[in-house]
N, C-alpha and C positions, 0 to 999 in steps of 0.2 A: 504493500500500500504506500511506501512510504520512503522513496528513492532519492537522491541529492537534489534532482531538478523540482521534486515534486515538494519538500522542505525548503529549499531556497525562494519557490515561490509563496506556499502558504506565509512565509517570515516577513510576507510584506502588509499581509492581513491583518487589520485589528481584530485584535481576539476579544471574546469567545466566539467562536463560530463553529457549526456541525462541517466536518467535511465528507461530502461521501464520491467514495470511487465506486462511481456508476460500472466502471469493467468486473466489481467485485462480484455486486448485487445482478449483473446479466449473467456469470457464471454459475451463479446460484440458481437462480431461475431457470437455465438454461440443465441446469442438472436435475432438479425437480420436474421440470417436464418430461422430460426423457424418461426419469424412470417410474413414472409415475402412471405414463401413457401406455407402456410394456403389460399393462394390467387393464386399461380403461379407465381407469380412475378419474373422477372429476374434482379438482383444487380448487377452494375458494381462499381468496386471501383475506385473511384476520386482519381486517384494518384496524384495529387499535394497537397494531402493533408500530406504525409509521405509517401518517399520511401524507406525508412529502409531493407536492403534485408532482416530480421527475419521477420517487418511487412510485408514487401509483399508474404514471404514465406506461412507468414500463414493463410494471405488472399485467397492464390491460394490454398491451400488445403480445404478450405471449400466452392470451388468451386464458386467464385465472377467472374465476370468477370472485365475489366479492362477499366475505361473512361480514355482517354488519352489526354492531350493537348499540345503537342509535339511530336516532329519526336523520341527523345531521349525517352519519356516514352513510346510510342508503342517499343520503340528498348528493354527498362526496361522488358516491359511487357511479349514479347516472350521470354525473357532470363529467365525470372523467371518461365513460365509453364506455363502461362495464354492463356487458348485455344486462336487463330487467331479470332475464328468465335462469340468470345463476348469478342471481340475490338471494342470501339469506339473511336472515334478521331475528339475531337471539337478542338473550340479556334478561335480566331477573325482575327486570320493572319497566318492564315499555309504557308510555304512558297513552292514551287514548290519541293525543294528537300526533304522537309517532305511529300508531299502528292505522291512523288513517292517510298518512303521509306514505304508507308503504301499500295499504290498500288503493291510492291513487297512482302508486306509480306499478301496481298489478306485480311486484316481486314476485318470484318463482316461489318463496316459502318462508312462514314465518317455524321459528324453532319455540315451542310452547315450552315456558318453565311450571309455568299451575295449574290447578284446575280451575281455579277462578281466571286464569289470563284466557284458559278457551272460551270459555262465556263473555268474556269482554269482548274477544276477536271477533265470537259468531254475532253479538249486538251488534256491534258496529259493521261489519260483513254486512247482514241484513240490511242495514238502514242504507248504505251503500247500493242497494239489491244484486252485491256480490260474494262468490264464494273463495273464502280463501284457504291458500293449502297448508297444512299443517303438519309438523313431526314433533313428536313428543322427546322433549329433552329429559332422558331420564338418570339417575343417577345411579348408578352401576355400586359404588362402595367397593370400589377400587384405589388401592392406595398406590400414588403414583412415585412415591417415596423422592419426591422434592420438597423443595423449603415449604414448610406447614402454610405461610402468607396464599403464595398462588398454588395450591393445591385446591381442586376444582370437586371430585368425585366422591366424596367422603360424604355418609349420612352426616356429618356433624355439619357439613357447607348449607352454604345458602342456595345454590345453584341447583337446576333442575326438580323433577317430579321422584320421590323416593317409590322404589318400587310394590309398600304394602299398599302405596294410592293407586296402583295401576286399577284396579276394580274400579273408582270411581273415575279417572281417565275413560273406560271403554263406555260406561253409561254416559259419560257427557259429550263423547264423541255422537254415541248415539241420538243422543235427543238436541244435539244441534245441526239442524240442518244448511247452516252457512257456511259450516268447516266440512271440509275435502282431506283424509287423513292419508297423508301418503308413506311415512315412515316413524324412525325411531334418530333418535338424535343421541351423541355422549360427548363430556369432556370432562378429563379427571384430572388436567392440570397441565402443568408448562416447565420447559426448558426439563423434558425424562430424556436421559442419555440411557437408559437401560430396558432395548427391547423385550426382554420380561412382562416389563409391565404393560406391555400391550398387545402378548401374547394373554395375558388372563384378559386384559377388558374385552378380546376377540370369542374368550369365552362364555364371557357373561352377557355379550350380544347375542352369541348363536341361542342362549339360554332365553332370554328376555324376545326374540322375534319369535321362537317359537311360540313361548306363550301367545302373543299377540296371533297368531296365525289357529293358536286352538281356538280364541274368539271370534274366527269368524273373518280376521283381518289380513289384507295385503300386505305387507307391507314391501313399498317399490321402492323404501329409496331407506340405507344403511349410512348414514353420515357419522364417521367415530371419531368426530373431531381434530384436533390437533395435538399441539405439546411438544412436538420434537426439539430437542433442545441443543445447545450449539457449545464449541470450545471459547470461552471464556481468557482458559489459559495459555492458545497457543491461537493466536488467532490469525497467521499468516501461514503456520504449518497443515491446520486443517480450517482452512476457510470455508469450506462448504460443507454441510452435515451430511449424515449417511442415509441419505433419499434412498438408495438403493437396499439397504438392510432394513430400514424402515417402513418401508412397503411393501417388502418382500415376505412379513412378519405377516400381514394383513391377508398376505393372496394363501398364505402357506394356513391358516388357524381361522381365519373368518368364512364360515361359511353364507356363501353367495348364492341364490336360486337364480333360476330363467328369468330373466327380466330386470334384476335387480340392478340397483346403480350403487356406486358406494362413493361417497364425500369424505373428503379431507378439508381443515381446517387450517392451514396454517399459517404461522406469522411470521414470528421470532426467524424462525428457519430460514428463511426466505430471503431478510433483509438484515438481520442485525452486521453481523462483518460485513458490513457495506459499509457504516461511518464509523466516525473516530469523534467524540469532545476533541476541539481543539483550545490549547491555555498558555498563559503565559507567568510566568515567577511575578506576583508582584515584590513578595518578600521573602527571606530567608531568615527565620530567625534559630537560632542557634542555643541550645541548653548544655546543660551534665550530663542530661536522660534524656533530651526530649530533642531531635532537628524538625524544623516543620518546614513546610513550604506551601507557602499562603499562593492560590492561583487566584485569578480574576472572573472564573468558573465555579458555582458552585453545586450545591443543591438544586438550587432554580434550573440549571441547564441539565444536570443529571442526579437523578434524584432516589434510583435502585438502590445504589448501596445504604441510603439511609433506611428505605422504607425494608429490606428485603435484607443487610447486610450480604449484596451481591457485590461478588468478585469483578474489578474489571481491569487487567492487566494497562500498566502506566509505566511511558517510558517520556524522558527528557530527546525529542526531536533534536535540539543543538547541540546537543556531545552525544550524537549519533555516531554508534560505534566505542565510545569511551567505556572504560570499564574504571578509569579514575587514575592510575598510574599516579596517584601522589607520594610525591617526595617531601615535599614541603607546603606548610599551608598555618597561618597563623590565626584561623575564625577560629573564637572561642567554640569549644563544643565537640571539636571535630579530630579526630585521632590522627596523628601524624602519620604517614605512609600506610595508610587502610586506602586499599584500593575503589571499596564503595563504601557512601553510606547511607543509614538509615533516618528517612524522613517519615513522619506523615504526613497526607499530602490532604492538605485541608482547602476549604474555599471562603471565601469572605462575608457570607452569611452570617448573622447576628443569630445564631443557635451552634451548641455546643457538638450537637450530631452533622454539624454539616464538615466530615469529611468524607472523604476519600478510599482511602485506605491506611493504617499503620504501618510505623515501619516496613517501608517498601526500600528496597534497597537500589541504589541507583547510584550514579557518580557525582560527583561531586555540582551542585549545584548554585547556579547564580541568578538574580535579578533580572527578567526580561530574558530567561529561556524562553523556547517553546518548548509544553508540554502535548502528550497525544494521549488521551484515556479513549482506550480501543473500546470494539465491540460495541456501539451506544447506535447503532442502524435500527434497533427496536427499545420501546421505550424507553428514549431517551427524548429527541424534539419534542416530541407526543406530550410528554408529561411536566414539560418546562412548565415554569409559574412568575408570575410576577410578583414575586413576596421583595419586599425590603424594597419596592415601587424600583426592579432592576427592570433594565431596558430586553425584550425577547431577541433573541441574537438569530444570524442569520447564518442560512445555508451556503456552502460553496463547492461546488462540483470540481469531478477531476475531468471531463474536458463538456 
């Protein structure tokens, strides 16, 4: 990502800015299709994971379609290309004026979390005098064994229909006749590097269709979410996730009838190593115990590691290549001939959680570096804020 011409330029940039290498995020893409197509499979892209209009441009040209959880990113999603008829649209609390905003623009499917959300759908359907299609988001009680925060599948979450409600799911389906019930919906969470765990939730679909199929039901369409999750810690050695082992899990353990379609979700996957935070040293201050290095980036622009205590590998872009080779050096703090040392790399937020990482080891550092906090292609822009009334910083492309 991150070559002499391509550092020499960014240095001319005022920081904070996202940088994203658009050649990252097309190889990504371009791996996800291929092996995803070897099976049939249909991809909708998670837009809350980055909605960057390049990202999404070039999401829609390789013909993804689009999960949405919000009235505003179904509204994203048709402004941007993304055919109507691979829209979907979850989320644990759609409000009326969003499911009439997706009733008007005729989406391919909304994904039901309640029993009460079908009743609201077929009301509003009705008054509409249209039918809309539905898949039941249900909750598997699958442990996806990632950080407890984004762990999605668990009877203890908020998310989806737990399956002792399935009985009154098939009566409400029944007695509403504005809902079209075409499948089964899952998601039991995000960034699982461990095909295991979606080797059981393939079990406990073929488990949960069947029943729907003793009542009576079709079901044409197996959408098992997303989750795939990406290297964090090496993120130029493996830049692209394992599409190919990941979907290989699905064709090998999910059983698939005549007819059926099977959905994938995903996000993170997709685009995260595509950007980088970009920062710069405001200050260096220097302890006994403690080196810190104050960036110009903080919380506001990246905000996982405080919410999620996630990893995101941090290197200093201007002694690229340094390992620190010191001989001599007179900053209080700092170990005479220690080749790196150890900072935490804090941001200038007015909270005491707003770092980075501790003790991250790095060479020796000064004032008006650039820094590169990798992997932030998925929520990261997405989730900036204007706290401490900070200015929203901008994107900047590699060509």
């Amino acid at each position: 990502m991150f070559n002499n011409q391509t550092i020499t330029r960014l240095q001319q940039i005022e920081t904070p800015f996202y940088y994203y290498d658009l050649e990252v995020l097309n190889n990504s893409l371009l791996a996800c299709k291929q092996a995803s197509s070897k099976y049939g499979y249909h991809v909708h892209y998670a837009m809350k994971a980055n909605f960057n209009n390049k990202v999404l441009n070039a999401i829609q040209q390789f013909g993804f379609g689009a999960d949405c959880v919000s009235g505003n990113e179904v509204k994203a999603a048709i402004e941007y290309g993304f055919d109507k008829n691979n829209i979907v649209f979850a989320g644990v609390g759609k409000s009326d004026k969003e499911i009439n905003l997706a009733l008007d623009t005729d989406i391919f499917c909304f994904n039901a979390e309640s029993v009460e959300e079908l009743f609201v759908i077929d009301e509003l359907a009705k008054a509409k005098n249209k039918i809309a299609n539905i898949a039941i988001r249900i909750n598997p009680n699958v442990d996806a064994h990632t950080h407890h925060f984004i762990t999605t599948g668990l009877d203890e979450n908020k998310f989806g229909i737990n399956t002792w409600q399935l009985d009154d799911v098939v009566k409400t389906l029944r007695n509403c006749s504005h809902l079209q019930f075409l499948g089964i919906h899952f998601h039991i969470g995000s960034q699982i590097t461990d095909m295991e765990v979606y080797k059981n939730l393939c079990t406990r679909i073929n488990e949960i269709q069947d029943w729907f199929a003793e009542k009576g039901f079709v079901v044409k369409i197996l959408n098992v979410g997303g989750g795939l999750g990406v290297d964090y810690y090496n993120p130029d050695t493996n830049a692209i996730s394992d599409f190919e082992s990941y979907f290989k899990v699905f064709n090998q353990f999910l059983n698939v009838r005549v007819d059926q379609e099977v959905h994938f979700e995903l996000g993170r996957a997709l685009v995260a190593q595509s950007s980088a935070l970009i920062a710069r040293v405001l200050y260096v201050k220097n302890g006994l115990k403690k080196n810190f290095l104050v960036l110009d980036a903080g919380m506001t622009e990246l905000i996982r590691p405080m919410l999620y205590q996630a990893y995101h590998q941090i290197e200093n872009l201007s002694r690229n290549g340094e390992s620190g080779n010191i001989t001599e050096d007179n900053t209080p703090g700092l170990s005479i001939g220690k080749n790196v040392i150890q900072y935490d790399i804090v941001g200038p937020i007015c909270e005491s959680t707003d770092c980075f990482r501790k003790d991250v080891e790095m060479p020796i550092s000064f004032r008006g570096d650039l820094i590169a906090i990798r992997t932030t292609g998925a929520y990261g822009e997405v989730m900036a804020s204007s706290y401490n009334l900070r200015d929203r910083v901008k994107s900047v492309y590699s060509n």
